[in-house]
N, C-alpha and C positions, 0 to 999 in steps of 0.2 A: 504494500500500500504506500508505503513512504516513496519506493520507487515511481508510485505513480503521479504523487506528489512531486517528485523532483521535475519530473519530465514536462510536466504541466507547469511548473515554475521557471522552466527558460523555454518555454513555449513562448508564456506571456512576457517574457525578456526579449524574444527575438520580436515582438509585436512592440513592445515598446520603442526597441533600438530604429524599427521601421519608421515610427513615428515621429522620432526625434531627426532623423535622416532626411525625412517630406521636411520636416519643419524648416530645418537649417538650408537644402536646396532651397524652399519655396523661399528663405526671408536674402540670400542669392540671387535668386533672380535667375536660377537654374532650372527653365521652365521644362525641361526635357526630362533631365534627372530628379524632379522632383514628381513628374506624372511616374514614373519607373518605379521610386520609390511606395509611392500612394497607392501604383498598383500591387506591388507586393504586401501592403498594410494591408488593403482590401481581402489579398486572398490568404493570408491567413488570420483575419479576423473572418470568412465568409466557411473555410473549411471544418474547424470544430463545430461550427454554427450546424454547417446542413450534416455532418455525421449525428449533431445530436437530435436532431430533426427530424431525420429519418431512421433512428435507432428509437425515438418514440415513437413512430408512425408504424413502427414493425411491431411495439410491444402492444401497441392497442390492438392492430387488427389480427393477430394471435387468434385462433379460437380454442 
């Protein structure tokens, strides 16, 4: 469990560092590399979303 813990704690690490990385291109003026960055925020904020999404959607319609 702790393990799963850890892994989920530089999940949200590498989501943060994505953030901070949009932020710094975007206040640059690094319009190119700050869409590159935004979209890698995007897809791992968008990926546990829809595993967890669809990992309810499977427990509900279970019969």
């Amino acid at each position: 469990m702790q393990l799963i813990w850890a892994l989920a704690g530089l999940y949200a690490l590498f989501a943060l560092v994505a953030a901070m990385q949009t932020w710094r291109r975007l206040r640059r003026g690094e319009m190119n590399e700050a869409r590159s960055a935004g979209l890698r925020l995007a897809l791992l904020l968008t990926l546990p979303l829809t595993a967890w999404l669809s990992t309810n959607a499977m427990v509900r319609a279970w019969p």
